[in-house]
PyMOL CGO cylinders between C-alpha atoms (Angstrom):
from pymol import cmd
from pymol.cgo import CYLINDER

trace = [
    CYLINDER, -100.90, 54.10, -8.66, -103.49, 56.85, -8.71, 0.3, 1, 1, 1, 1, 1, 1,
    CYLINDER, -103.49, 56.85, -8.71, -107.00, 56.07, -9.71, 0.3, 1, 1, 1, 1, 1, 1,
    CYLINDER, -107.00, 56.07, -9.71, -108.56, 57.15, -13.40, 0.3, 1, 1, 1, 1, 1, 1,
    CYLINDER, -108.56, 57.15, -13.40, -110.93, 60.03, -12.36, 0.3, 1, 1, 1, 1, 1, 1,
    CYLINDER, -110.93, 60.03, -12.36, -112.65, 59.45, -15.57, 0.3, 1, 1, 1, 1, 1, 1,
    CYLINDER, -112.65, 59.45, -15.57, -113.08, 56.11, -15.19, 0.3, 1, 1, 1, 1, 1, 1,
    CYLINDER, -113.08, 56.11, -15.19, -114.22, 56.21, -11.53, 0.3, 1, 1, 1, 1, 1, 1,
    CYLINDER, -114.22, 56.21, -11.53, -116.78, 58.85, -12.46, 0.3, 1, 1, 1, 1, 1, 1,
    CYLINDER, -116.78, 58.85, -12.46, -118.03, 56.41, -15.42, 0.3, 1, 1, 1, 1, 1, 1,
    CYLINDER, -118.03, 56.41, -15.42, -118.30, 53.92, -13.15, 0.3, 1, 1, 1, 1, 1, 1,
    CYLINDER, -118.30, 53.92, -13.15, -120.28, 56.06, -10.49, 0.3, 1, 1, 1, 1, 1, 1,
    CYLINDER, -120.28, 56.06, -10.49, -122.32, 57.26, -13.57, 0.3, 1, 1, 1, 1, 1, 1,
    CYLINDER, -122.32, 57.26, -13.57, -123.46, 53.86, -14.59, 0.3, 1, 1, 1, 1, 1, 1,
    CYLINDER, -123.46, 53.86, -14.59, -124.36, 52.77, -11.21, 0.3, 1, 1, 1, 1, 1, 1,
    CYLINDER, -124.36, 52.77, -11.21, -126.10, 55.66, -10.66, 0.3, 1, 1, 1, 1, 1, 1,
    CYLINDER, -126.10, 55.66, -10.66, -128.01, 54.46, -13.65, 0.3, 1, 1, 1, 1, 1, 1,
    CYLINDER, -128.01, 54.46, -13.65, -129.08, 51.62, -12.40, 0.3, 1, 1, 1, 1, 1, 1,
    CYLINDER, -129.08, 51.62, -12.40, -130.45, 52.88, -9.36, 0.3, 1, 1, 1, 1, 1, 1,
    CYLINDER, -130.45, 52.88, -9.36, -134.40, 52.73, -8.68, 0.3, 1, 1, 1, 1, 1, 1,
    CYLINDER, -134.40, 52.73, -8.68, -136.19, 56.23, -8.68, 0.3, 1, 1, 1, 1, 1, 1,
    CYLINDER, -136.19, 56.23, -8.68, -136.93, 55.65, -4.87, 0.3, 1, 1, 1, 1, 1, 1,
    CYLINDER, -136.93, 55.65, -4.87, -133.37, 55.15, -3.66, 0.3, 1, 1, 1, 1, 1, 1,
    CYLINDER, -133.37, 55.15, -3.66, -131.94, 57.63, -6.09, 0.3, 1, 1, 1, 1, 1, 1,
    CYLINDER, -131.94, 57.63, -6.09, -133.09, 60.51, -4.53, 0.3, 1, 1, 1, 1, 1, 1,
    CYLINDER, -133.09, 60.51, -4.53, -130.82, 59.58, -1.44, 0.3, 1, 1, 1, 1, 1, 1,
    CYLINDER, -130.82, 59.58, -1.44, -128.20, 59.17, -3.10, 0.3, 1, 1, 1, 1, 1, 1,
    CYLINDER, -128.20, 59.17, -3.10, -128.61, 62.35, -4.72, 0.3, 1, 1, 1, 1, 1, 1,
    CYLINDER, -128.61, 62.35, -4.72, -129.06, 63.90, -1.52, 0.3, 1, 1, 1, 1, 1, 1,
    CYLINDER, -129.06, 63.90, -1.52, -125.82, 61.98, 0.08, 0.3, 1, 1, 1, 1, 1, 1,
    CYLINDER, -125.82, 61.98, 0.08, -123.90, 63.82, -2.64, 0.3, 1, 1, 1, 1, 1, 1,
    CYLINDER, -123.90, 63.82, -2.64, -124.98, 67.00, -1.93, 0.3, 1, 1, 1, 1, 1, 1,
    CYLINDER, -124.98, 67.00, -1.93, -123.78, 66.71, 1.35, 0.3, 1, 1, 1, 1, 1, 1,
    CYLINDER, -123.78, 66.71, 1.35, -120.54, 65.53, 0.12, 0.3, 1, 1, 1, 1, 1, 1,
    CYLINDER, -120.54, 65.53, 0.12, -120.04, 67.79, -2.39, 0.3, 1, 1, 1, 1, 1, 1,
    CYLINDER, -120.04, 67.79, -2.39, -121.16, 71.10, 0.01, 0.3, 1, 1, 1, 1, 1, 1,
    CYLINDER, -121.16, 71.10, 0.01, -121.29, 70.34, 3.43, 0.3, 1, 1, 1, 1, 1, 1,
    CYLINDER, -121.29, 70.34, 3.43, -121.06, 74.08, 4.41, 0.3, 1, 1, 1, 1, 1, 1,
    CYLINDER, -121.06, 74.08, 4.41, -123.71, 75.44, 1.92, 0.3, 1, 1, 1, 1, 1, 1,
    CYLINDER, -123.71, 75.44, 1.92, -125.87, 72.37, 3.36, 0.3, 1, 1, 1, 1, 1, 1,
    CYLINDER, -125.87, 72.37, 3.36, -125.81, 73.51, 7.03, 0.3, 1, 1, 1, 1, 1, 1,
    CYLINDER, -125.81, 73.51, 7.03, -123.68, 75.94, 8.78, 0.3, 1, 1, 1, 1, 1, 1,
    CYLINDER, -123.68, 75.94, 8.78, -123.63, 73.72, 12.04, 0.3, 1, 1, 1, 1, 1, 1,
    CYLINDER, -123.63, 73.72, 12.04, -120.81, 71.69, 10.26, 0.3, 1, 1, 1, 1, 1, 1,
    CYLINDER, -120.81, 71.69, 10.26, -118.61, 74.59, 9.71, 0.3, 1, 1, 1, 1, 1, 1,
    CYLINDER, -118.61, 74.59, 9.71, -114.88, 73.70, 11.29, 0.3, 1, 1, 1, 1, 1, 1,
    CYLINDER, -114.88, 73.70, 11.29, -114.60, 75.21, 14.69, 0.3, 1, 1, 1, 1, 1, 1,
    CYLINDER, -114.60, 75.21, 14.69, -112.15, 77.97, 15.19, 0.3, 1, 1, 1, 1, 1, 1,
    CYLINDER, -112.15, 77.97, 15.19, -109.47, 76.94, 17.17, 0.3, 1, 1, 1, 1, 1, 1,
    CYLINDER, -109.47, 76.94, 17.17, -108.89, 77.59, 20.42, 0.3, 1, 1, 1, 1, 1, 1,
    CYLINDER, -108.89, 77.59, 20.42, -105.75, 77.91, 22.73, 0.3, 1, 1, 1, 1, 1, 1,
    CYLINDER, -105.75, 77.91, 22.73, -105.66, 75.89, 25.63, 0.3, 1, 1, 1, 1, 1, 1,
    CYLINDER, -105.66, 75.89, 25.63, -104.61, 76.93, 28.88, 0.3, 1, 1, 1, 1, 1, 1,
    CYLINDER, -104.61, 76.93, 28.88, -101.41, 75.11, 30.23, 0.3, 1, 1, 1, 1, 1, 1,
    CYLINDER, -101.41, 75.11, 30.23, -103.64, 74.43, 33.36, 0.3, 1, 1, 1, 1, 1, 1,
    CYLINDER, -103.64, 74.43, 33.36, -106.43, 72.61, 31.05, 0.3, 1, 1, 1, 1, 1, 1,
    CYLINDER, -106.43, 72.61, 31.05, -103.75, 70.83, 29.26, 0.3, 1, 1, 1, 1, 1, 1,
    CYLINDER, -103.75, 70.83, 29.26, -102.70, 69.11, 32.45, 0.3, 1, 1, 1, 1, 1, 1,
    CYLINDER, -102.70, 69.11, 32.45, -105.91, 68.54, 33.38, 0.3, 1, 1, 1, 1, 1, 1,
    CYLINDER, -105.91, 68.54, 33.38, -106.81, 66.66, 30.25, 0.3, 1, 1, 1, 1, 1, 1,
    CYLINDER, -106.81, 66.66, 30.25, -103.38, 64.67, 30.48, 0.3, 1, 1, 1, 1, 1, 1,
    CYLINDER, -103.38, 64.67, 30.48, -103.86, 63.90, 33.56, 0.3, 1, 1, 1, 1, 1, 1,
    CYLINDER, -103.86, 63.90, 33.56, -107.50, 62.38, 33.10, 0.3, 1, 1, 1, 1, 1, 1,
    CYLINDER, -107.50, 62.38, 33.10, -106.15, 60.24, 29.93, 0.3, 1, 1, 1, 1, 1, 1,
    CYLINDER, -106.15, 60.24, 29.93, -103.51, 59.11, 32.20, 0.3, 1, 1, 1, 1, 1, 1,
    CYLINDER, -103.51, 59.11, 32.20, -106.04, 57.83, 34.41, 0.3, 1, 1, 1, 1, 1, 1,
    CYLINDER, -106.04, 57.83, 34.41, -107.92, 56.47, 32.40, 0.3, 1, 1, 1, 1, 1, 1,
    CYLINDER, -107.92, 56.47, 32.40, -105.15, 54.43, 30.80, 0.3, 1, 1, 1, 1, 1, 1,
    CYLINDER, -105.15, 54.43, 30.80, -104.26, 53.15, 34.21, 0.3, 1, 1, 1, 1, 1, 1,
    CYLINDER, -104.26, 53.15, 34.21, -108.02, 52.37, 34.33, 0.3, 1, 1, 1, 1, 1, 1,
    CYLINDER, -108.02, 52.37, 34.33, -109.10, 54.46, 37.15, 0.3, 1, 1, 1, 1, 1, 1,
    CYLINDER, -109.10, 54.46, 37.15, -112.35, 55.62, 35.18, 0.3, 1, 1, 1, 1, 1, 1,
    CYLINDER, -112.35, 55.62, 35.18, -115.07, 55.86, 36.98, 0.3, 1, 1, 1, 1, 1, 1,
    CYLINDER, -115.07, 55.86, 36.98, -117.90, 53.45, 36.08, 0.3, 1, 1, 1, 1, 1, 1,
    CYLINDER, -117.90, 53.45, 36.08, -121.14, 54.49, 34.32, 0.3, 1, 1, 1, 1, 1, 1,
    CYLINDER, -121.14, 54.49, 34.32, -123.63, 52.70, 36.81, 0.3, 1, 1, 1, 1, 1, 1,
    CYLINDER, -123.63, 52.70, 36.81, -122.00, 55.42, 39.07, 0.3, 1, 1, 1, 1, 1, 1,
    CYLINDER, -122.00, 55.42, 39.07, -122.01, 58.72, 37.16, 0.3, 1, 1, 1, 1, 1, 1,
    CYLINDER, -122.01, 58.72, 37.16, -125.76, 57.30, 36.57, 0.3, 1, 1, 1, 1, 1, 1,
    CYLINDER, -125.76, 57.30, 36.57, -126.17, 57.54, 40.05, 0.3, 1, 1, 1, 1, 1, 1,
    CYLINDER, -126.17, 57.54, 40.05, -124.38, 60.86, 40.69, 0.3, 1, 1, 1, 1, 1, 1,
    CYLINDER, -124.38, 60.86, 40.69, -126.63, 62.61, 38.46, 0.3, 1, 1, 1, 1, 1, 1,
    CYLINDER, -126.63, 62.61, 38.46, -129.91, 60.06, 39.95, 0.3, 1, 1, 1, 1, 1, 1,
    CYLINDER, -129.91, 60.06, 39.95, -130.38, 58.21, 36.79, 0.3, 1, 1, 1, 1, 1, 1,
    CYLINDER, -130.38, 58.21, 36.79, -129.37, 54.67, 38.51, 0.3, 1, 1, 1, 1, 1, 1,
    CYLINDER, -129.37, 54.67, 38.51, -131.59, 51.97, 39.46, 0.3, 1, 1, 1, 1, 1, 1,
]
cmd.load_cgo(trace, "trace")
């Protein structure tokens, strides 16, 4: 069954009412990121697609196949590789 826009929106319209000045200000501002993510900030644009080269492919199967066997390699040791560990 789909959902009665105008009853939703009355809905988010009388809780909105019932907000406190202080909080509705956020939720003001959540909206507008909702509403226009793009206009907000061009960082969150969708990325262009790229082809992948067959050889990447593999190499991406072949390191989820690993890891599904469980053959990761622990993070106490890639700490250590790049001399984070303790």
């Amino acid at each position: 069954m789909e959902p009665n826009l105008d009853q939703e929106r009355r809905q988010a319209h009388a809780l909105l009412d019932m907000l406190p000045a202080e909080k509705l200000n956020a939720v003001r501002t959540l909206l507008e990121v909702i509403v226009e993510p793009l206009a907000r900030s061009p960082a969150l644009a969708p990325l262009e697609e790229e082809e992948i080269a067959p050889e990447t492919a593999a190499a991406i199967d072949n390191s989820r196949a690993s890891l599904h066997r469980g053959e990761g390699i622990p993070h106490e040791e890639i700490l250590r590789e790049f001399g984070l560990g303790q």
